[in-house]
PDB file with SEQRES, HELIX, SHEET and CRYST1 records, atoms N, CA, C and O in Angstrom:
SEQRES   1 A   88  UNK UNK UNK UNK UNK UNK UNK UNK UNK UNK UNK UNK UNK          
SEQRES   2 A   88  UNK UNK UNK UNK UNK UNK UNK UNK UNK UNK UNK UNK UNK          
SEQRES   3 A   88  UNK UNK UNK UNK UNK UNK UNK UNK UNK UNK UNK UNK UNK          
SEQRES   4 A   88  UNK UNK UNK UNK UNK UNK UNK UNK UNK UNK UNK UNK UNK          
SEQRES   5 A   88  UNK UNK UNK UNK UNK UNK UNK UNK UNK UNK UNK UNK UNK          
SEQRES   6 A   88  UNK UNK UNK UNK UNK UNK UNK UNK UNK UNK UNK UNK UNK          
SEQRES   7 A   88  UNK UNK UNK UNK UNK UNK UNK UNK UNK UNK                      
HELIX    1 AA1 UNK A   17  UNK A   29  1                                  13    
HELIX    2 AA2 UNK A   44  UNK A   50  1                                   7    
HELIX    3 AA3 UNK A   71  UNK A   83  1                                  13    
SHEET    1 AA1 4 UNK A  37  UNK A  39  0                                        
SHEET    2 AA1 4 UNK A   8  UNK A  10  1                                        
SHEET    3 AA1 4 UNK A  56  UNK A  59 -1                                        
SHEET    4 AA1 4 UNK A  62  UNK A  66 -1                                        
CRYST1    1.000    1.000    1.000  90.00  90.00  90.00 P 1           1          
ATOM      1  N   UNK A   1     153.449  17.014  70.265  1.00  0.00           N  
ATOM      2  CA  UNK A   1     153.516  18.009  69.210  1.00  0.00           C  
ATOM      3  C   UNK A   1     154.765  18.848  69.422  1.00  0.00           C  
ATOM      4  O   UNK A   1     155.086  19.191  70.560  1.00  0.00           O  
ATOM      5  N   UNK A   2     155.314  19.110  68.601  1.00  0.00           N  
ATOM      6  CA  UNK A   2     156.467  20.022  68.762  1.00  0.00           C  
ATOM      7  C   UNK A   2     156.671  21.447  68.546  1.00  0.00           C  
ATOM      8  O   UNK A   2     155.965  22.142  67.815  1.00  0.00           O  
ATOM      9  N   UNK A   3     157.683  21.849  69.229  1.00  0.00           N  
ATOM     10  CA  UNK A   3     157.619  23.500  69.172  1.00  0.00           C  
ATOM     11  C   UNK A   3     156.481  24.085  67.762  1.00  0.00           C  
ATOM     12  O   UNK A   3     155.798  23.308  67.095  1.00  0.00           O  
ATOM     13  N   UNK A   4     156.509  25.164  67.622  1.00  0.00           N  
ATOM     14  CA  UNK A   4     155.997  25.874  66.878  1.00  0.00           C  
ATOM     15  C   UNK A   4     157.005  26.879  66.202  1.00  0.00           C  
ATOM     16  O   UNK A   4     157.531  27.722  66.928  1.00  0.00           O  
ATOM     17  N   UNK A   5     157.272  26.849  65.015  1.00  0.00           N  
ATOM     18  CA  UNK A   5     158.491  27.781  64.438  1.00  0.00           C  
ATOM     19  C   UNK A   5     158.229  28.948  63.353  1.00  0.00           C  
ATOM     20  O   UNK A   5     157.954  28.588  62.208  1.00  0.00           O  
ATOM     21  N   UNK A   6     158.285  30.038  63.586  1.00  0.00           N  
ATOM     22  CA  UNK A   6     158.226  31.206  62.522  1.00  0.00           C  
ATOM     23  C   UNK A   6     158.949  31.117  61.966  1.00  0.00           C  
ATOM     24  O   UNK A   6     159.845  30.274  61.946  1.00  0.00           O  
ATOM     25  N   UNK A   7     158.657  32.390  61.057  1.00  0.00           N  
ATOM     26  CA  UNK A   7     159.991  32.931  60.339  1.00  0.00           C  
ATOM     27  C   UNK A   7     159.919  34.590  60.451  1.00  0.00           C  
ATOM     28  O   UNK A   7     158.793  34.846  60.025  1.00  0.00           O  
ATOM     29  N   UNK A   8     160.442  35.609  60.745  1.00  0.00           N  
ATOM     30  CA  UNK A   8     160.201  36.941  60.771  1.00  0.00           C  
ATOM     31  C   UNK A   8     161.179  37.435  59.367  1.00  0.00           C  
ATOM     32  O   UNK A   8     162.367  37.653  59.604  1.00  0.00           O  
ATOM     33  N   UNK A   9     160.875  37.542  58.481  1.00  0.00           N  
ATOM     34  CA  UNK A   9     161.058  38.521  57.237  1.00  0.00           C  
ATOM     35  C   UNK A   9     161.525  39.797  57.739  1.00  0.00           C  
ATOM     36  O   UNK A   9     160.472  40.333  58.086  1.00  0.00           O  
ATOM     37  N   UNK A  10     162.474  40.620  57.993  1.00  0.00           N  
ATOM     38  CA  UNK A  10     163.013  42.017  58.353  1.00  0.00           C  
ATOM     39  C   UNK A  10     164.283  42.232  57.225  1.00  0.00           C  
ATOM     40  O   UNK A  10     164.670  41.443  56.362  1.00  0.00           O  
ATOM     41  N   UNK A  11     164.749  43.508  57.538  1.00  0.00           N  
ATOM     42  CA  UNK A  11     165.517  44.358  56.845  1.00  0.00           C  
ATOM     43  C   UNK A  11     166.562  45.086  57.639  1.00  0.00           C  
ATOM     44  O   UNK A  11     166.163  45.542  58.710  1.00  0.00           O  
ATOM     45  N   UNK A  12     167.734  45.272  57.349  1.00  0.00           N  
ATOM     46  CA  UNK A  12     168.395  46.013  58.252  1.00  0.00           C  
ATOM     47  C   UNK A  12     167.791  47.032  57.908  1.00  0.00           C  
ATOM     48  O   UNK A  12     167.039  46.991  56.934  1.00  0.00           O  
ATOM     49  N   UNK A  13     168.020  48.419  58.777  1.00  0.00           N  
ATOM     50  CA  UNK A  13     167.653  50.163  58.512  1.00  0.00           C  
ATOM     51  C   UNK A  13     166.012  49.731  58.489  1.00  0.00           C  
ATOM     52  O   UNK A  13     165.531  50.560  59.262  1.00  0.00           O  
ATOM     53  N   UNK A  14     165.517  49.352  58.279  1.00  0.00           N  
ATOM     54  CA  UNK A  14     163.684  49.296  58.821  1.00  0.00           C  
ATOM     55  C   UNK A  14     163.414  49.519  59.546  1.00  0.00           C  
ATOM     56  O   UNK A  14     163.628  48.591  60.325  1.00  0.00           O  
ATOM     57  N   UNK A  15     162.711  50.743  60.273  1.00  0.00           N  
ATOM     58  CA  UNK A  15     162.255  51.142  61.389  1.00  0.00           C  
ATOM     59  C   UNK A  15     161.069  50.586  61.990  1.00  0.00           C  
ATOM     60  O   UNK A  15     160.752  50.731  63.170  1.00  0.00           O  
ATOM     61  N   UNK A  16     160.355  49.863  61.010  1.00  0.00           N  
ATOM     62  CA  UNK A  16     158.743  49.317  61.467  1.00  0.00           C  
ATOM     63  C   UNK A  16     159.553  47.697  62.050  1.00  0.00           C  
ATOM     64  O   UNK A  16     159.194  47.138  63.086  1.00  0.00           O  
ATOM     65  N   UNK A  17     160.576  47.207  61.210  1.00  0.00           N  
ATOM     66  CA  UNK A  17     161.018  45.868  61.639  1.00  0.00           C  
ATOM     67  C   UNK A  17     162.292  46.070  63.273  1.00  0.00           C  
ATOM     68  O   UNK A  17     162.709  45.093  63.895  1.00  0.00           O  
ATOM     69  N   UNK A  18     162.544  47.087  63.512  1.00  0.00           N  
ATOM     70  CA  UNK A  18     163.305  47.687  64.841  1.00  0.00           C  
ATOM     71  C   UNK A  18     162.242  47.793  65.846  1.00  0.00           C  
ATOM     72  O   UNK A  18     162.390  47.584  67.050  1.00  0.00           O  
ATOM     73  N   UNK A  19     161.169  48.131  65.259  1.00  0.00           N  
ATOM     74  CA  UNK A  19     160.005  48.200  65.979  1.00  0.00           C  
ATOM     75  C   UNK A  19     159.158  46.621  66.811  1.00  0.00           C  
ATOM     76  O   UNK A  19     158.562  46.457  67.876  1.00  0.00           O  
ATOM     77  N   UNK A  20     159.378  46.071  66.108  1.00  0.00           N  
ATOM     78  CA  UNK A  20     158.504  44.823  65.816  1.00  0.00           C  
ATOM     79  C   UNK A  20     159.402  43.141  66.755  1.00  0.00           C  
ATOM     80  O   UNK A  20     158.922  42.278  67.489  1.00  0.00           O  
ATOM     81  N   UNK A  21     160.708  43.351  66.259  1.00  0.00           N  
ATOM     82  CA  UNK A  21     161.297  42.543  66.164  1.00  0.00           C  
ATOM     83  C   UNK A  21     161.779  41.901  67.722  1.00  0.00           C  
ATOM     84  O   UNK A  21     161.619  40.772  68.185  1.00  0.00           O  
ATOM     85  N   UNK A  22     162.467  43.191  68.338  1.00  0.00           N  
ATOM     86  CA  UNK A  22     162.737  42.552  69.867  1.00  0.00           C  
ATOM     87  C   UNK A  22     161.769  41.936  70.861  1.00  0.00           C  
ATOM     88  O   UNK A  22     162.012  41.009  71.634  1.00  0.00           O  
ATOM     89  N   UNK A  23     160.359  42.763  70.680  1.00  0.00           N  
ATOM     90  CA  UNK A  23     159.088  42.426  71.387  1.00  0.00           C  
ATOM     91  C   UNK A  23     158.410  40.771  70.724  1.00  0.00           C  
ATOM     92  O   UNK A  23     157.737  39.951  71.350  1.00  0.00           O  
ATOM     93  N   UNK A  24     158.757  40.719  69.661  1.00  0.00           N  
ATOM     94  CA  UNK A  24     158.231  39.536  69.410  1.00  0.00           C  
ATOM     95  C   UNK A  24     159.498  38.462  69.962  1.00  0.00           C  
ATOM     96  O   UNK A  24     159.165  37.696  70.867  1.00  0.00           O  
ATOM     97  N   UNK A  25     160.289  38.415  69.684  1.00  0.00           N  
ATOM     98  CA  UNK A  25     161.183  37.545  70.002  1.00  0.00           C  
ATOM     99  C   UNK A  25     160.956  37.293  71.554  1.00  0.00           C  
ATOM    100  O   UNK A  25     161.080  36.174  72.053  1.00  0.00           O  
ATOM    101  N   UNK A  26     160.722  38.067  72.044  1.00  0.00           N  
ATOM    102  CA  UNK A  26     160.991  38.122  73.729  1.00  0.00           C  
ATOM    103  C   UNK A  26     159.598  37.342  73.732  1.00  0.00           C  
ATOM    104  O   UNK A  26     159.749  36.270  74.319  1.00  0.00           O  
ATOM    105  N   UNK A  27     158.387  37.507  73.306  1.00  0.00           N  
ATOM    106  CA  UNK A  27     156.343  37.206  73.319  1.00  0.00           C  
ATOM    107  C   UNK A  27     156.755  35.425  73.027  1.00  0.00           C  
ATOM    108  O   UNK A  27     156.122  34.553  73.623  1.00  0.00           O  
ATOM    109  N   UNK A  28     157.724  35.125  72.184  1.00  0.00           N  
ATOM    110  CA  UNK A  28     157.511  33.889  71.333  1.00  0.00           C  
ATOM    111  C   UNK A  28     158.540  33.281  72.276  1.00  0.00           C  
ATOM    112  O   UNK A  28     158.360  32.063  72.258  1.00  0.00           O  
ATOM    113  N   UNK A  29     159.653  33.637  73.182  1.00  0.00           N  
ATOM    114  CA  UNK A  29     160.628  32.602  73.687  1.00  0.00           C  
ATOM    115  C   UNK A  29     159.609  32.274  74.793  1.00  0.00           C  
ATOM    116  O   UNK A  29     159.419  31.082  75.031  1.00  0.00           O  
ATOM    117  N   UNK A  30     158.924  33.214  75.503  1.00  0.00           N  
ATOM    118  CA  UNK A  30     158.478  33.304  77.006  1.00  0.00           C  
ATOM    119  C   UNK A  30     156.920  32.118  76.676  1.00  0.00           C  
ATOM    120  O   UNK A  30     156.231  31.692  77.602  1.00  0.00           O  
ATOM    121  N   UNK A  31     156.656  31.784  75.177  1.00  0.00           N  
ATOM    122  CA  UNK A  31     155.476  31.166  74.851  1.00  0.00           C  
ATOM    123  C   UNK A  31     155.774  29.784  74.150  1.00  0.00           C  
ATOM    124  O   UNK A  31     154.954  29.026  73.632  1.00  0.00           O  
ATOM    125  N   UNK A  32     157.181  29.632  74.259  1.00  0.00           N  
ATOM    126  CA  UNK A  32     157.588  28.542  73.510  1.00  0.00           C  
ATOM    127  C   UNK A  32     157.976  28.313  72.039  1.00  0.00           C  
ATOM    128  O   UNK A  32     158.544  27.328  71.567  1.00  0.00           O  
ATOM    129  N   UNK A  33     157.578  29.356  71.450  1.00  0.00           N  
ATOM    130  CA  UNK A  33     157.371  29.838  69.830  1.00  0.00           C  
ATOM    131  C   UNK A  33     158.592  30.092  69.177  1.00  0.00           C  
ATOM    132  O   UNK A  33     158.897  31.282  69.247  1.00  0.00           O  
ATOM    133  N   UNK A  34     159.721  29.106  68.320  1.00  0.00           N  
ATOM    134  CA  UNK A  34     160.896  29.414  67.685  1.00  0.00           C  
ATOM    135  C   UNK A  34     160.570  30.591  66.613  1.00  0.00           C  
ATOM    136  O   UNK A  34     159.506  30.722  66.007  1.00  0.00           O  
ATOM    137  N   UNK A  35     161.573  31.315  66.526  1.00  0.00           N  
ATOM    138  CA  UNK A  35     161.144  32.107  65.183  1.00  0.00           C  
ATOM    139  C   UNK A  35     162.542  32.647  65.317  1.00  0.00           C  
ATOM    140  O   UNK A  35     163.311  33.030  66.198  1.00  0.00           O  
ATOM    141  N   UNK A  36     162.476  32.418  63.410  1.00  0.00           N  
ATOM    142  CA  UNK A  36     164.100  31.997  62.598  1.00  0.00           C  
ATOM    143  C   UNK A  36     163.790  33.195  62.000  1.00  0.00           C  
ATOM    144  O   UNK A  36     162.695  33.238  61.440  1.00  0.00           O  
ATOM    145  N   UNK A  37     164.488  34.192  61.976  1.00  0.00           N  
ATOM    146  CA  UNK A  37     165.206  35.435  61.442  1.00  0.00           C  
ATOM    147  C   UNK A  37     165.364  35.370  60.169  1.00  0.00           C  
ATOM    148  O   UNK A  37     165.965  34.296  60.212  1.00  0.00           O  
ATOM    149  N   UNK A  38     165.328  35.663  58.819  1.00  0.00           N  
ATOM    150  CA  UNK A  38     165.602  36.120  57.878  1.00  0.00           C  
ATOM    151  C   UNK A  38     165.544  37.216  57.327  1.00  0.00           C  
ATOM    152  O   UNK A  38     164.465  37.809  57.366  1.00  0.00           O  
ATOM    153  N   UNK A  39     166.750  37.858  56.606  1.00  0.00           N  
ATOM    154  CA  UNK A  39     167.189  38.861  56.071  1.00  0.00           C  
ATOM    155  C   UNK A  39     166.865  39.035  54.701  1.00  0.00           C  
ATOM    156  O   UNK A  39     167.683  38.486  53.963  1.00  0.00           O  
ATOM    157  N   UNK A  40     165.410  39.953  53.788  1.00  0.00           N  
ATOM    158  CA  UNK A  40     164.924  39.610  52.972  1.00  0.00           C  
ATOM    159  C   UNK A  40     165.821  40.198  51.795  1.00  0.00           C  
ATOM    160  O   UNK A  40     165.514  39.886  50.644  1.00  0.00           O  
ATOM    161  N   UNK A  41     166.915  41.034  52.020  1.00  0.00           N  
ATOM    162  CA  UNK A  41     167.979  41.142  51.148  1.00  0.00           C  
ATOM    163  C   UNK A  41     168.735  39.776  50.618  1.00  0.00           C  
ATOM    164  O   UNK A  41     168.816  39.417  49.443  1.00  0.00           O  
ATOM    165  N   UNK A  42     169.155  39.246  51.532  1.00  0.00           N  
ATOM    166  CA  UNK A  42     169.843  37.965  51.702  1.00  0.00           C  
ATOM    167  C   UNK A  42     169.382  36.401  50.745  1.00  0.00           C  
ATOM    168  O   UNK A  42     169.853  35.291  50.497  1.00  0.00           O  
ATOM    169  N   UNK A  43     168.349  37.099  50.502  1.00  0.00           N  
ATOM    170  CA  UNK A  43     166.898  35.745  50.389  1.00  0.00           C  
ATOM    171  C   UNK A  43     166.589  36.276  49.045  1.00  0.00           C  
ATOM    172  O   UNK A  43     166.150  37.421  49.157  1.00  0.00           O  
ATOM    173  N   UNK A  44     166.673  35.736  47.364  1.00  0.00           N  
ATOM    174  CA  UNK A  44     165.902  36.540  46.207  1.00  0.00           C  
ATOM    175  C   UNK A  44     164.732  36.141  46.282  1.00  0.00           C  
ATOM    176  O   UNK A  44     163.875  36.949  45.925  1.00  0.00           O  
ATOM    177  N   UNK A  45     164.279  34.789  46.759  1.00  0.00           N  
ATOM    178  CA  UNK A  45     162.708  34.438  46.965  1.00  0.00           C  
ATOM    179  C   UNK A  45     162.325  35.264  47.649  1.00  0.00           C  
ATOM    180  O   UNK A  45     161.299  35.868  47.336  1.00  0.00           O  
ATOM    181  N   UNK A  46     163.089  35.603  48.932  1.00  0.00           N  
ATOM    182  CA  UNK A  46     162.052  36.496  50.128  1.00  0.00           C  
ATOM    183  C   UNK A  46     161.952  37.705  49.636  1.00  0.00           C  
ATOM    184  O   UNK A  46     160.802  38.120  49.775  1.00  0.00           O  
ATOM    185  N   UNK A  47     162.851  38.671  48.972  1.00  0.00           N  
ATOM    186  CA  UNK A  47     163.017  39.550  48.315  1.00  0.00           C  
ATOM    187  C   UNK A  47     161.967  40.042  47.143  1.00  0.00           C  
ATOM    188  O   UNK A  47     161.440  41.153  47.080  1.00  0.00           O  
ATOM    189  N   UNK A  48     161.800  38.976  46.260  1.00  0.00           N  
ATOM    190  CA  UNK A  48     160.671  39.068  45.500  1.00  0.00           C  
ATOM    191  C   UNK A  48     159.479  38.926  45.925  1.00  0.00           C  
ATOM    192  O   UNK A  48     158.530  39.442  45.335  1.00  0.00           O  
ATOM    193  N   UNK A  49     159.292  37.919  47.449  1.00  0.00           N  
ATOM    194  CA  UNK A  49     157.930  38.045  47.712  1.00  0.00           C  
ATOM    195  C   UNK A  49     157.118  39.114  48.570  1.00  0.00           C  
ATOM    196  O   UNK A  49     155.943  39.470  48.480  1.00  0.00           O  
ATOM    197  N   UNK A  50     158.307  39.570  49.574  1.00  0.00           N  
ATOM    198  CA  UNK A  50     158.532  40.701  50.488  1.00  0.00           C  
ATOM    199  C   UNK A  50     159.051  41.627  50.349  1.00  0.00           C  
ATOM    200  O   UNK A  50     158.859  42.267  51.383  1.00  0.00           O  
ATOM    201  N   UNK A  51     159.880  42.407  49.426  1.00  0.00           N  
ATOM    202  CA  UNK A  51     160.695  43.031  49.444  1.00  0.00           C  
ATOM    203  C   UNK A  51     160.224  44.948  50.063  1.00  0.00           C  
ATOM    204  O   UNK A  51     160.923  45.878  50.465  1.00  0.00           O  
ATOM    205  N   UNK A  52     158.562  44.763  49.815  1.00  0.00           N  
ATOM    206  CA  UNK A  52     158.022  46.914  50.533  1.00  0.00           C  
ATOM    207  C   UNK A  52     156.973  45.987  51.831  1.00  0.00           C  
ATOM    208  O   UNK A  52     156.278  46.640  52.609  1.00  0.00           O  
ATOM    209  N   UNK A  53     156.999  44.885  51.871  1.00  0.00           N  
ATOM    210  CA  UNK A  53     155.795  44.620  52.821  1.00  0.00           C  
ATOM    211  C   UNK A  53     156.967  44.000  54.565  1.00  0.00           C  
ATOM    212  O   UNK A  53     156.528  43.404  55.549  1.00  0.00           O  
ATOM    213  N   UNK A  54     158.232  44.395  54.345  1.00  0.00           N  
ATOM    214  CA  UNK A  54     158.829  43.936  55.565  1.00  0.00           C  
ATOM    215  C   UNK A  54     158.660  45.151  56.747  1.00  0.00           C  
ATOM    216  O   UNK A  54     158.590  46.364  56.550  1.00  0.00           O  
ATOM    217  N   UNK A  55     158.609  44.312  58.228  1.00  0.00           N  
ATOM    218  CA  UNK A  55     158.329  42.958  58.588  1.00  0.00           C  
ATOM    219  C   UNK A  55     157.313  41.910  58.386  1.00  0.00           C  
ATOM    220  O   UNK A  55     156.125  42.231  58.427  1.00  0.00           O  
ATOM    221  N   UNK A  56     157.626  40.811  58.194  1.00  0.00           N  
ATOM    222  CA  UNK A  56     156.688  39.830  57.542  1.00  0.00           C  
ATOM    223  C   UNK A  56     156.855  38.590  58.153  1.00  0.00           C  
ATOM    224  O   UNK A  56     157.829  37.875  57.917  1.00  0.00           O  
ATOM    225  N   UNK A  57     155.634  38.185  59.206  1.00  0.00           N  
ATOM    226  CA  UNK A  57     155.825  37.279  60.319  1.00  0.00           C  
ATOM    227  C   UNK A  57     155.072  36.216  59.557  1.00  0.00           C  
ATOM    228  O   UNK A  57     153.847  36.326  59.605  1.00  0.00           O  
ATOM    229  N   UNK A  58     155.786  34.760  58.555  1.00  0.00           N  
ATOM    230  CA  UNK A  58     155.320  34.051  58.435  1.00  0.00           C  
ATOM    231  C   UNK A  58     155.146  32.300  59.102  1.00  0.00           C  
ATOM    232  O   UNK A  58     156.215  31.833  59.496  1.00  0.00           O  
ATOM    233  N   UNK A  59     154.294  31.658  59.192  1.00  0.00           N  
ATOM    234  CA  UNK A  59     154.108  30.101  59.795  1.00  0.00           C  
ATOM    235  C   UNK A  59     154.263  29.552  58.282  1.00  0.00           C  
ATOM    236  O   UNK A  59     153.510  30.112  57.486  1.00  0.00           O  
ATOM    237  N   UNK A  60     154.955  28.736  57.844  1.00  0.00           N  
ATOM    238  CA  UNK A  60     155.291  28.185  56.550  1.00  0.00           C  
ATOM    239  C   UNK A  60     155.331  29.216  55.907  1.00  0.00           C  
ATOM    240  O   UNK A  60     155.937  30.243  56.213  1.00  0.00           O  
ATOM    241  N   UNK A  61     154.629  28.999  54.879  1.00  0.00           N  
ATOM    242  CA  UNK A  61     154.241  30.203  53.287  1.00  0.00           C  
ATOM    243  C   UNK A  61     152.498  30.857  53.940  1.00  0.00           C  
ATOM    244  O   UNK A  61     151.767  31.558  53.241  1.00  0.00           O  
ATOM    245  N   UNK A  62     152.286  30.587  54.816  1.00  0.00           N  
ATOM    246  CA  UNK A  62     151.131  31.312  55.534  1.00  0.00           C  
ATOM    247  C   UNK A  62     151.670  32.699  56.200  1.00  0.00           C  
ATOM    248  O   UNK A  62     152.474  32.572  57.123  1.00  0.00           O  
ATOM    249  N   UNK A  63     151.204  34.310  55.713  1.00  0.00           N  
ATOM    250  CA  UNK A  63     151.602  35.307  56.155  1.00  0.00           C  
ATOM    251  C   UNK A  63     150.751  35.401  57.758  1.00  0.00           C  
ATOM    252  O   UNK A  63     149.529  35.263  57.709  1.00  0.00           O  
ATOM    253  N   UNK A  64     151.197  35.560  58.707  1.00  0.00           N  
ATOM    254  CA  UNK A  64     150.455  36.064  59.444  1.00  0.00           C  
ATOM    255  C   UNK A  64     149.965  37.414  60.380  1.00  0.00           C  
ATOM    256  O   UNK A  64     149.186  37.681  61.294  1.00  0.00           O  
ATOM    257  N   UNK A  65     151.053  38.124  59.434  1.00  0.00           N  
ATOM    258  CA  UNK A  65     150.996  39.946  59.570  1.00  0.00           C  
ATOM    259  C   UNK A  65     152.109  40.164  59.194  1.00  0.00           C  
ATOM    260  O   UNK A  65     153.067  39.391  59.160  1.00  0.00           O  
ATOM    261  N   UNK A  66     152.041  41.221  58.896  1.00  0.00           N  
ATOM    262  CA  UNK A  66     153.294  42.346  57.890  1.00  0.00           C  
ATOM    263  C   UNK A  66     152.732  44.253  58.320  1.00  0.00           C  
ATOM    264  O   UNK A  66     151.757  44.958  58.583  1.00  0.00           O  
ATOM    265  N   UNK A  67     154.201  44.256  58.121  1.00  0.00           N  
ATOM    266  CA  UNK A  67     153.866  45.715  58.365  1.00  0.00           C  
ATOM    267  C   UNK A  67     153.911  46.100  59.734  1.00  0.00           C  
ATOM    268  O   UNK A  67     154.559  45.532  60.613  1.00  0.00           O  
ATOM    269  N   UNK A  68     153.209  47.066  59.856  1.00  0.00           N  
ATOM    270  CA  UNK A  68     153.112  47.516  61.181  1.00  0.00           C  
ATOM    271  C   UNK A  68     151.989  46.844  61.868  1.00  0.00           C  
ATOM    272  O   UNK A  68     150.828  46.934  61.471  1.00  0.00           O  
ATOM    273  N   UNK A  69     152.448  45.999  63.165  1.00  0.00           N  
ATOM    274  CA  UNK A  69     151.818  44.948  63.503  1.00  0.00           C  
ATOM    275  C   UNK A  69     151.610  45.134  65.225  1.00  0.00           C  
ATOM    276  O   UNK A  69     152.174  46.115  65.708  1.00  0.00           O  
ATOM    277  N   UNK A  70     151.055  44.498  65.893  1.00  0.00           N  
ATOM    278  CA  UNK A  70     150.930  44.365  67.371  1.00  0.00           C  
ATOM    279  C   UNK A  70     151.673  42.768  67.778  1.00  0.00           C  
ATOM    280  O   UNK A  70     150.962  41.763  67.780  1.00  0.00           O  
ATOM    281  N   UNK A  71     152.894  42.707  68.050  1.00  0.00           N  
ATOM    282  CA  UNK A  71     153.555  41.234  68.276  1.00  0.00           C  
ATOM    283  C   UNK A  71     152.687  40.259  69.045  1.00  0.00           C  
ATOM    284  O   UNK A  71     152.602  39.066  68.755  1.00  0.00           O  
ATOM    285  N   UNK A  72     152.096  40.804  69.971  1.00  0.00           N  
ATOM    286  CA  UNK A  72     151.278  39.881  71.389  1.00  0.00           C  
ATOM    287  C   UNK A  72     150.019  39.537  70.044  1.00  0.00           C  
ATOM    288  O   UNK A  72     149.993  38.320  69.856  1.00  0.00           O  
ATOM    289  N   UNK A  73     149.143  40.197  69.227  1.00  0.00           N  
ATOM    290  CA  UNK A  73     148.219  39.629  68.606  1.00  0.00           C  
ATOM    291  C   UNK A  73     148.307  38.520  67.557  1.00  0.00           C  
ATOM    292  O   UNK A  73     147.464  37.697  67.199  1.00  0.00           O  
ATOM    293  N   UNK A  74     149.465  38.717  67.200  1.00  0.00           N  
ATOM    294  CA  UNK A  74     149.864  38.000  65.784  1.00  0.00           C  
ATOM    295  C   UNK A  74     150.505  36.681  66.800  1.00  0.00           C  
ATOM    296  O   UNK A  74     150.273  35.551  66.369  1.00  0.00           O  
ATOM    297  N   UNK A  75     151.166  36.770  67.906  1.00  0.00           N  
ATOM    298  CA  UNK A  75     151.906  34.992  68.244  1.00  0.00           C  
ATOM    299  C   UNK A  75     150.345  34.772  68.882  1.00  0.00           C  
ATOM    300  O   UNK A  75     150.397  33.576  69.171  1.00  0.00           O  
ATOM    301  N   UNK A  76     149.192  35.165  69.210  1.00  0.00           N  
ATOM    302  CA  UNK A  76     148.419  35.214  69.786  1.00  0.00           C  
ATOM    303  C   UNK A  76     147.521  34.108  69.084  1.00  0.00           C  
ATOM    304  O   UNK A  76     147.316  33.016  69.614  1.00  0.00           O  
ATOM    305  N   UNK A  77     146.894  34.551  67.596  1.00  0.00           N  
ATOM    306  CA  UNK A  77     146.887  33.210  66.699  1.00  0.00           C  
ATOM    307  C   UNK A  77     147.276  32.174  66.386  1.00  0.00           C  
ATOM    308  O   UNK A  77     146.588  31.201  66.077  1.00  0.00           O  
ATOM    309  N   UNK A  78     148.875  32.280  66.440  1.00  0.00           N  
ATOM    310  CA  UNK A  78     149.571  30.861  66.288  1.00  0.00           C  
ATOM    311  C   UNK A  78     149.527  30.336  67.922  1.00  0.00           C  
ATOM    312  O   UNK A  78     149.215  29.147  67.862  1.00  0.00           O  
ATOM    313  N   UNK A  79     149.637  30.574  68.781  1.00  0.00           N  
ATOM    314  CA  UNK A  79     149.161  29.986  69.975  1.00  0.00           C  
ATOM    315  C   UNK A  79     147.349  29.338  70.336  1.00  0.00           C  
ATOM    316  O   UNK A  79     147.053  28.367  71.032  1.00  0.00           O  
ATOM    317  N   UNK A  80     146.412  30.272  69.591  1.00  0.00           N  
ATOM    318  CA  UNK A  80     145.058  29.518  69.753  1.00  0.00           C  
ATOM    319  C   UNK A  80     144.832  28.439  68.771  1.00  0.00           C  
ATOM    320  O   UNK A  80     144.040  27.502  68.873  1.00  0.00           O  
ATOM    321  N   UNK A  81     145.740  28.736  67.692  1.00  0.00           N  
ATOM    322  CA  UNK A  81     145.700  27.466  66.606  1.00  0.00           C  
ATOM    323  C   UNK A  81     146.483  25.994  67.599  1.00  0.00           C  
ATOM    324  O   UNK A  81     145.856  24.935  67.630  1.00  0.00           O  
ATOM    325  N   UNK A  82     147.953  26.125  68.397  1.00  0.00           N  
ATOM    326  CA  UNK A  82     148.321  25.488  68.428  1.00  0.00           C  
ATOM    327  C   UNK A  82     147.189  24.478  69.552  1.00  0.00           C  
ATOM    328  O   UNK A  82     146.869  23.290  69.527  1.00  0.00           O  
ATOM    329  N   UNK A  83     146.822  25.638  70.483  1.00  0.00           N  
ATOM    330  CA  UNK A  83     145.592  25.047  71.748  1.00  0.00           C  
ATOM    331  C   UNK A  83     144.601  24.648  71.029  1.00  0.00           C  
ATOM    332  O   UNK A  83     144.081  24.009  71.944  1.00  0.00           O  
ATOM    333  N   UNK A  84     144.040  24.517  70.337  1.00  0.00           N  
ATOM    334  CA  UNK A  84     142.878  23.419  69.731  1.00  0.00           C  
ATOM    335  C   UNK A  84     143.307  22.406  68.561  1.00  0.00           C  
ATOM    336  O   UNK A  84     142.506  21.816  67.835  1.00  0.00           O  
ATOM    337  N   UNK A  85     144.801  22.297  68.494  1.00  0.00           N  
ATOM    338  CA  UNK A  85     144.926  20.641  68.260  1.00  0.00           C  
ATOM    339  C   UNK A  85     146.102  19.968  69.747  1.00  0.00           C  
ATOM    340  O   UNK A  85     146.821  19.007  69.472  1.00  0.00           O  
ATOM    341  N   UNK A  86     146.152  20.434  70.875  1.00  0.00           N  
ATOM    342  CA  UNK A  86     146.851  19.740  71.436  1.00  0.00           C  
ATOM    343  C   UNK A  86     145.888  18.950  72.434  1.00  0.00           C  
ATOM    344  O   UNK A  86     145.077  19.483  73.192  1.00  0.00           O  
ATOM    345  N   UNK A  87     146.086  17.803  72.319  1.00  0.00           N  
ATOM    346  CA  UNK A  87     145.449  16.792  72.929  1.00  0.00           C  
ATOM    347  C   UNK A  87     145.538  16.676  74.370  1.00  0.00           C  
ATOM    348  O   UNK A  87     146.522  16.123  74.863  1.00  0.00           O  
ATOM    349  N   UNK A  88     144.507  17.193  75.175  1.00  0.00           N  
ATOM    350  CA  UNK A  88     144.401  17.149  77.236  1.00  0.00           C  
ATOM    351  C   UNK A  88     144.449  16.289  77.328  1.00  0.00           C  
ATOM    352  O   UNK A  88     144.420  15.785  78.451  1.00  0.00           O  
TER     353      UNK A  88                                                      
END                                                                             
């Protein structure tokens, strides 16, 4: 099975995504967990879908927290999802 890859939805000047952002990055390298940066200015899809709900930690088009969040709980899910399909 292969890595596991986010996407983190942030904003420059966002204080909840300044908040959010270094701690997860650091939770997801130390756990194996890629997660690809996007700038929801940058993005008119992400923009329209995110544009008052950033930071917005999604697995595909699956949200898996926004806002003001706890980083260790949210990679915490995508890690028990990934442990009950990896084959012992």
């Amino acid at each position: 099975m292969g890595a596991e890859t986010l996407r983190l939805v942030t904003r420059r000047g966002c204080h909840l995504c300044d908040l959010v952002e270094e701690p997860l990055l650091e939770l997801a390298l130390a756990r194996g967990i890629t997660v690809q940066h996007c700038e929801v200015d940058e993005d008119a899809a992400l923009r329209d879908s995110y544009d008052q709900r950033v930071p917005v930690l999604l697995r595909g088009d699956e949200v898996l927290a926004e806002g003001r969040f706890d980083p260790e709980a949210a990679l915490q899910s995508v890690i028990s999802a990934r442990d009950r399909f990896t084959i012992q």
